[in-house]
Every structure is written in structure tokens, then in C-alpha cells.
ZAZADO-489367 format. One record per residue (C-alpha): x, y, z. Coordinates in steps of 0.05 Angstrom, whole numbers. Example, Ala and Ser with C-alpha at 12.3 -4.5 7.8 and 13.67 -1.06 7.14 Angstrom:
- x_y_z
- 246_-90_156
- 273_-21_143
//
This chain:
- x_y_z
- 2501_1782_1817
- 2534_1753_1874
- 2477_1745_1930
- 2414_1707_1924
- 2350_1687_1953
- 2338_1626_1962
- 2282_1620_2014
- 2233_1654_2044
- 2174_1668_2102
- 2115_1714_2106
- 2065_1710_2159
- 2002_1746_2157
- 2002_1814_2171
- 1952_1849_2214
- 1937_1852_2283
- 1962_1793_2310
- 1933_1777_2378
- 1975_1736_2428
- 2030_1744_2383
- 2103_1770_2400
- 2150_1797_2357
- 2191_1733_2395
- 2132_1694_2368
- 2130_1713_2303
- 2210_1712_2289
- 2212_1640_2309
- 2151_1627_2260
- 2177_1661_2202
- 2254_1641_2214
- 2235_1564_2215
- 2191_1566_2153
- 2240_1606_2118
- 2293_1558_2130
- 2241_1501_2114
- 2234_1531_2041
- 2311_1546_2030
- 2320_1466_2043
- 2380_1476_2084
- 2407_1468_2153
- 2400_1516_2219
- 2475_1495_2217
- 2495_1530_2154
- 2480_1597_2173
- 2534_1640_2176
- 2501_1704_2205
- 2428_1727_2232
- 2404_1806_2218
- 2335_1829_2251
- 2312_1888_2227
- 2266_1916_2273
- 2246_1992_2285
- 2231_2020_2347
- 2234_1991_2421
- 2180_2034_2443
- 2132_1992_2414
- 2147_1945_2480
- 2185_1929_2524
- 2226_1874_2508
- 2284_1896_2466
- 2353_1863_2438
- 2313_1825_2374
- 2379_1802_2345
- 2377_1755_2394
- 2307_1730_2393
- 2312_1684_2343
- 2366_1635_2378
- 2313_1625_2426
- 2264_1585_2381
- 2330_1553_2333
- 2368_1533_2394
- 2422_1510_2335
- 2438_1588_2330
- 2466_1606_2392
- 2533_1624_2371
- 2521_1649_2308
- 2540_1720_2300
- 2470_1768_2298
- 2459_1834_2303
- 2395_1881_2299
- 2391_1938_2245
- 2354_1995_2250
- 2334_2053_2185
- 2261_2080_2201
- 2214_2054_2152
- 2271_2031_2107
- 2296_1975_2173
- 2277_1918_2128
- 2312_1937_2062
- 2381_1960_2107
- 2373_1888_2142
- 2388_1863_2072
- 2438_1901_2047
- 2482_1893_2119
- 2477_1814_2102
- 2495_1817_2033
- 2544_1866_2051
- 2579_1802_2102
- 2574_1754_2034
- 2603_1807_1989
- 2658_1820_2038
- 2668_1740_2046
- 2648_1744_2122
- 2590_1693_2108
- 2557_1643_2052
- 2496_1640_2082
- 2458_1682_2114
- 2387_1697_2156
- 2351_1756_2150
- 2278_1774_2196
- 2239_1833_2187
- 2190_1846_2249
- 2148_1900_2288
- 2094_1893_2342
- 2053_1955_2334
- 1989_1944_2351
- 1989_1932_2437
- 2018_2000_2433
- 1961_2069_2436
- 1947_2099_2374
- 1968_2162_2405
- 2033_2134_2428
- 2046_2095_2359
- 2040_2169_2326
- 2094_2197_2371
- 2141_2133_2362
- 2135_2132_2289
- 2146_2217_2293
- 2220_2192_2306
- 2225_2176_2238
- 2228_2255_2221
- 2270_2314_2244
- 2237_2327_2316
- 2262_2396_2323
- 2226_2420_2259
- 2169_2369_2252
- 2173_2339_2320
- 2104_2381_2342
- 2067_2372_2275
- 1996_2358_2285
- 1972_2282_2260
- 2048_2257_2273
- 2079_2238_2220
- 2008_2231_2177
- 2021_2304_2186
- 2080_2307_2162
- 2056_2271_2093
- 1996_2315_2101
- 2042_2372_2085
- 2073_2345_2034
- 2009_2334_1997
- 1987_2403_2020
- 2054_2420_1974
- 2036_2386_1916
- 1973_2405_1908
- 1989_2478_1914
- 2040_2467_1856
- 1996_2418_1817
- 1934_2423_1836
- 1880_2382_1884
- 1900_2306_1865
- 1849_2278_1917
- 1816_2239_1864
- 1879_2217_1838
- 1905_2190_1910
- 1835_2151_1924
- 1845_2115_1858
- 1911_2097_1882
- 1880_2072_1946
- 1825_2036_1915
- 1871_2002_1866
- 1925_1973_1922
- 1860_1949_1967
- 1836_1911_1899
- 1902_1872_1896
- 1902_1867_1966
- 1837_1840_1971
- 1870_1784_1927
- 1931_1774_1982
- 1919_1722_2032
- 1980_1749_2079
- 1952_1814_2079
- 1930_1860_2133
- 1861_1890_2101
- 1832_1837_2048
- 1780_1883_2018
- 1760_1908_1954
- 1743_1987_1975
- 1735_2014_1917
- 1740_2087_1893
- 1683_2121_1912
- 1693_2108_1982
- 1773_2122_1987
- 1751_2186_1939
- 1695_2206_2004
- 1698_2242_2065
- 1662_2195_2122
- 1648_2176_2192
- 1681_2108_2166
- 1730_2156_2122
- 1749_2216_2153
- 1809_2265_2144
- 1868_2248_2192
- 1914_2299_2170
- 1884_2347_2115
- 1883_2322_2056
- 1904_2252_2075
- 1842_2219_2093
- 1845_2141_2133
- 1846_2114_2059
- 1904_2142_2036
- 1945_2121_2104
- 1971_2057_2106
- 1955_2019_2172
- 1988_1999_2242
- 2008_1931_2237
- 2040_1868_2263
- 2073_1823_2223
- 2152_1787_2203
- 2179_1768_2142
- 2251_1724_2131
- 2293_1705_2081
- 2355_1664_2068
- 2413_1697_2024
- 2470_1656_1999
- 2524_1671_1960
- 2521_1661_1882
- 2555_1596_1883
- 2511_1564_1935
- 2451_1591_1898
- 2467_1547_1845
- 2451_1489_1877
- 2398_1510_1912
- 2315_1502_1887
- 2310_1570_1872
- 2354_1627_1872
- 2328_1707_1862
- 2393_1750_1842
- 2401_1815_1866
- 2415_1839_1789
- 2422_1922_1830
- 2422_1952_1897
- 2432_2005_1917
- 2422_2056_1981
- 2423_2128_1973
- 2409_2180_2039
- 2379_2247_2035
- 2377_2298_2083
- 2330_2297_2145
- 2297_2371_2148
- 2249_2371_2101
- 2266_2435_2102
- 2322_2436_2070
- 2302_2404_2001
- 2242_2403_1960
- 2185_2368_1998
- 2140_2350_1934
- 2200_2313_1891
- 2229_2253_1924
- 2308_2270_1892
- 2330_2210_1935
- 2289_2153_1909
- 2301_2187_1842
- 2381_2184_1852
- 2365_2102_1874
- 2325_2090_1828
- 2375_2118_1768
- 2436_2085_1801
- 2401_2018_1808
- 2376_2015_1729
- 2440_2044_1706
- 2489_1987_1752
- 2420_1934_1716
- 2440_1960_1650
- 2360_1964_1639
- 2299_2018_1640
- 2246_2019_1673
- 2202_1983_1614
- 2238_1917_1628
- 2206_1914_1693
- 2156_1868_1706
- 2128_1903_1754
- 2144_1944_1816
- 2139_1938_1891
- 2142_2005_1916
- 2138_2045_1993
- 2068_2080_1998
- 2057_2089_2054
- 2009_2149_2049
- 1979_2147_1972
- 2008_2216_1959
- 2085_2171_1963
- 2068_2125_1922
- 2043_2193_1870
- 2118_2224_1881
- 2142_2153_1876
- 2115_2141_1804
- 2148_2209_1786
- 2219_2199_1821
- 2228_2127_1795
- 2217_2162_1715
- 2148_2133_1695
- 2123_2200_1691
- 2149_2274_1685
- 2149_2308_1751
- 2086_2340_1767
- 2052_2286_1721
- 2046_2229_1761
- 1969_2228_1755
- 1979_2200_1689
- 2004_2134_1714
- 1937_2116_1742
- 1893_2155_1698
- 1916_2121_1628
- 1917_2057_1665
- 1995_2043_1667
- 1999_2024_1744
- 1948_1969_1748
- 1956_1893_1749
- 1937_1889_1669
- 1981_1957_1646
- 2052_1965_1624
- 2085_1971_1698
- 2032_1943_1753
- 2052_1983_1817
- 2030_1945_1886
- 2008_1874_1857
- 2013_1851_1937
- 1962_1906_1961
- 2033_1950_1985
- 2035_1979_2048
- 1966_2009_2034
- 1927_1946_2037
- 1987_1887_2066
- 1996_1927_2130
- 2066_1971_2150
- 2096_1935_2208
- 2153_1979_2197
- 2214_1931_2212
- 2177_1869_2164
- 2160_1920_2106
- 2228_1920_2069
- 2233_1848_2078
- 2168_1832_2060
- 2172_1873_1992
- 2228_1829_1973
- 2181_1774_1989
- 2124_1783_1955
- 2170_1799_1890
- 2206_1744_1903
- 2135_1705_1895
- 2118_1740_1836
- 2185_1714_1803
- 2176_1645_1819
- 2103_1643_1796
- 2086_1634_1877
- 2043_1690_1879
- 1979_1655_1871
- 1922_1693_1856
- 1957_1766_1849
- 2012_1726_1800
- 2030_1786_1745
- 2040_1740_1686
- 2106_1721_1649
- 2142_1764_1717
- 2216_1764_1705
- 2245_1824_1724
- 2217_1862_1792
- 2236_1928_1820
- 2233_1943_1899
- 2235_2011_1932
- 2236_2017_2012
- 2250_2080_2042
- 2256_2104_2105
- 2224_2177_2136
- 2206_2223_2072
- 2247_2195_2033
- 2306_2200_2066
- 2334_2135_2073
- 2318_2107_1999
- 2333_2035_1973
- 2327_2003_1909
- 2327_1929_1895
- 2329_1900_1824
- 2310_1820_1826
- 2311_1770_1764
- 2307_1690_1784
- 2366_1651_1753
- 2336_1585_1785
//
């Protein structure tokens, strides 16, 4: 445990008219470093995570936020970029300059504009995220490409519609108790489990339910190194990390078993010295409901091919033995994709500190965070405890 968080920022995510991304770093950066209690001056280093320029036009975001902190002008900063995953590599590149003794204290922003961009056009940016060659032309972008994936597992397992709408209906439930988040509404099954005008397929058998939403939004957070942390109001410890790639063809592994989350997941509670039971609960990526099925499978709450049991015998929910999603996930909080890592870390972060208000998961000490970028390719696991 050598990095900590000791502040953070969330603004609300959804479509946020008259808002930059310029706009929303400076919100996020200031009220971050509000609730660390320290300095502009004692930042060591500034890492923006943001996704894709085509979004608009103004580009170079590790710069942006000098422009609101005039104080940071010639502090090192640098954007990072790791599909859906940006966030979570944001992160890891600052801790990475603590660990390394290049900085003490560091800012880290999460941020995407998405939504002055066409739908059309958002499908094809976010289709950048896969292996164009193979997938580039896959109808429904990269809903598609989950599409097929789902197609995949129910072929090998059976149709698991019903099982994905309860998924959906359970992450707009805690969303709908999530003031920051994008869609604040109790759905509830039977519509996520029926085809509608309101509900319609967008990439068989993914239907607008089970597809988490365009979105604007920015998280921050400060990280400091251990012995700063000590002294500081509250500290979140970084008890594992860790970052594990898999390949970018889907075609060249299994599409219906995510083998890289699994890998992250195994590494991060082996470096923990825990299992999965000591967790709390669980932040995780789902950003189509049939993810967030894989997800329960690759991160060993479930058997592969048994993930329906999670949410059937009740283990995923806010009152069960691991609640999955208390924020509402990507599902129901939005997916700007830059803010989502950072944002996860966030919202557990909350949770840990007994900030969370009304989606607070009683007696939370231990949280697990996974990010991941494409189909899961880029995969990231976070293990948080608070020490103050």
C-alpha cells in the first residue's frame, strides 16, 4: 500500500448542456482539490484521461486543466488514452510516478463530451475501441459487437434475455438512488425484460436496456503517497492493482469468457491476500448487461456458464453477499468513456467512507473495481480498503 486517495470530484453525469469537457475539468479538478484539503501548489503531476478526439474538436486535455488552476502551469501533465479502460490507466500512470518517486502528489481527471456528437458518428468513434479490420463493418457498432457476443453465449448456454433485463432493472434501481447519475429511474424488470417502441432491439439480442448510455460527465481525484496519506482526512489504499491486456481480434480467443478480467481479477486477490467473500461489494464495467453476466463469471462468483445464478439466488443485489453496481454502473450512471474508470474509483471510494448517501452498502470496508477497455481487452482491477 503505497498510494492513496485522498480526495475526490464527481459531477453529474448525463447530457450536460453548455458544458465543455474544459468546463467540466475545471469543475471537478477544483472540488477535488477542495476535499483533499491541500494546495494547487503541492501537486506534483496532472493525468487526463480522456478517450477520443473525435468527439470535438478541441483536443490536447492534459492541458485543460492549467487553464481554470492558473497555479498549474508548469506542472508536468500528460493525457492517457486505453478505450473504455482511459480512466482506470489514468490511475495507474500516476501511481506509477509515486511508486517510481517522480511525484508525492498527484491529480488525476477523467472526462468525455459525447453527447454534441451524432449518434451515428458516436457509434463509429466508439467502433475504434475494436479490431476495425475484423469488426470495423459490424452492424450496431460496437453494440454489435456485444450483440455477438451475447449471440455466443446464448448459443452455448442458452437464451439469458431474462437474466440480462434483471441485471438492467437492478443497476437502474440503485441508480435511481444516485444523485450524480445519468438516468435516475427505477425501470424495473418487466420493461428492460420487453421488446418496445420505448425498448427496442439495437443489436439483436441487446435491446436499449441492456446498453449503457452516451454520456457527458468528469470525475478527479487526488493520490498521494502513503506517507502523506497519513496526515491527510481520509486516505483510500490501493490494497491491489493490477492491469492485464488481452488480445484485440475477438477472433482469436473465446468471445463468451472474459480470460482477461479473469487473469486481473486472480492477480489482484492473490497480491490482496483475500477472496472474493471479503469484498464488500463490487464496482464493475457493464457496459452492455451481457458484461456485467461474463463479468460475474470471470471475477469467480460463479462457474463459467453459470453466471445467471448470481442474480437469480439474489447474491448481486444491494442486500446479498457481494452487491454488484451499488452506484447504478455504467448501466444507469452514464459511460462518458474517459470519466468511467475514474468515477468507479469514486463512487467506491464513497462507499468506504460512508459518503455514499442513500446507495451506502452498510459496514463497506473492502471494495473491488473492474474497468476494462474494448471486450475485455484492456482489463484493470482495483482493490480499495480506507486506512483513514
Amino acid at each position: 500500500m503505497s498510494v492513496c486517495i485522498t480526495g475526490w470530484a464527481h459531477n453529474k453525469f448525463g447530457v450536460n448542456q453548455g458544458q465543455s469537457s474544459e468546463s467540466m475539468i475545471a469543475d471537478v479538478v477544483d472540488q477535488a482539490i477542495k476535499h483533499a484539503e491541500i494546495s494547487v501548489k503541492d501537486i506534483d503531476a496532472i493525468f487526463v484521461g480522456t478517450f477520443n478526439n473525435g468527439f470535438q474538436k478541441q483536443d490536447f486535455h492534459g492541458a485543460l486543466p492549467a487553464v481554470s488552476q492558473f497555479d498549474l502551469r508548469y506542472i508536468p501533465a500528460m493525457r492517457v488514452e486505453n478505450a473504455c479502460a482511459t480512466g482506470s490507466a489514468a490511475i495507474h500512470t500516476a501511481m506509477n510516478a509515486i511508486e517510481a518517486k517522480r511525484a508525492k502528489t498527484t491529480l488525476v481527471v477523467g472526462v468525455e463530451k459525447m453527447t454534441d456528437t451524432p449518434s451515428e458518428k458516436v457509434g463509429d468513434i466508439l467502433l475504434g475501441a475494436s479490431y476495425r479490420p475484423e469488426e470495423g463493418n459490424t452492424k450496431g457498432g460496437f453494440t454489435g459487437v456485444f450483440g455477438t457476443i451475447a449471440e455466443a453465449y446464448f448459443q452455448k448456454y442458452g437464451d439469458k434475455s431474462d437474466i440480462l433485463a434483471k441485471i438492467a432493472a437492478k443497476n437502474h434501481k440503485n441508480g435511481s438512488l444516485n444523485p450524480l447519475a445519468h438516468m435516475q429511474k427505477d425501470l424495473g424488470f418487466d420493461f428492460c425484460n420487453t421488446v418496445s417502441d420505448k425498448n427496442p432491439y439495437v443489436a439483436h439480442p441487446l435491446r436499449r436496456t441492456d446498453c449503457s448510455m452516451v454520456s457527458d460527465g468528469a470525475a478527479a481525484m487526488i493520490l498521494q503517497d502513503f506517507d502523506l496519506a497519513m496526515s491527510a482526512k481520509r486516505a483510500i489504499a490501493f490494497r491491489a492493482r493490477r492491469h492485464v491486456n488481452d488480445i484485440l481480434p475477438i477472433s482469436k480467443r473465446e468471445k463468451t469468457e472474459f480470460e482477461g478480467a479473469r487473469r486481473a481479477w486472480n492477480y489482484s486477490l492473490a497480491d490482496a491476500k483475500m477472496t472474493l467473500d471479503d469484498l464488500s461489494f463490487v464496482e464493475t464495467h457493464d457496459c452492455f448487461t451481457i458484461a456485467e453476466l461474463i463479468e460475474y463469471e470471470a471475477m469467480g462468483l460463479t462457474k463459467i456458464g453459470e453466471g445467471f445464478r448470481a442474480i437469480e439466488e439474489g447474491w448481486v443485489y444491494k442486500g446479498g453477499k457481494l452487491p454488484i453496481n451499488p452506484s447504478g454502473g455504467l448501466k444507469s450512471k452514464g459511460h462518458p468513456v474517459g470519466a468511467t474508470g475514474v468515477s468507479q474509483h469514486v463512487m467506491a471510494a464513497m462507499q468506504l467512507t460512508g459518503e455514499a448517501g442513500d446507495m451506502q452498502i452498510k459496514d463497506a470496508n473492502l471494495a473491488g473495481i473492474f474497468n476494462m477497455g474494448g471486450a475485455s481487452v484492456a482489463n484493470y482491477v482495483s482493490i480499495l480498503e480506507q486506512i483513514r
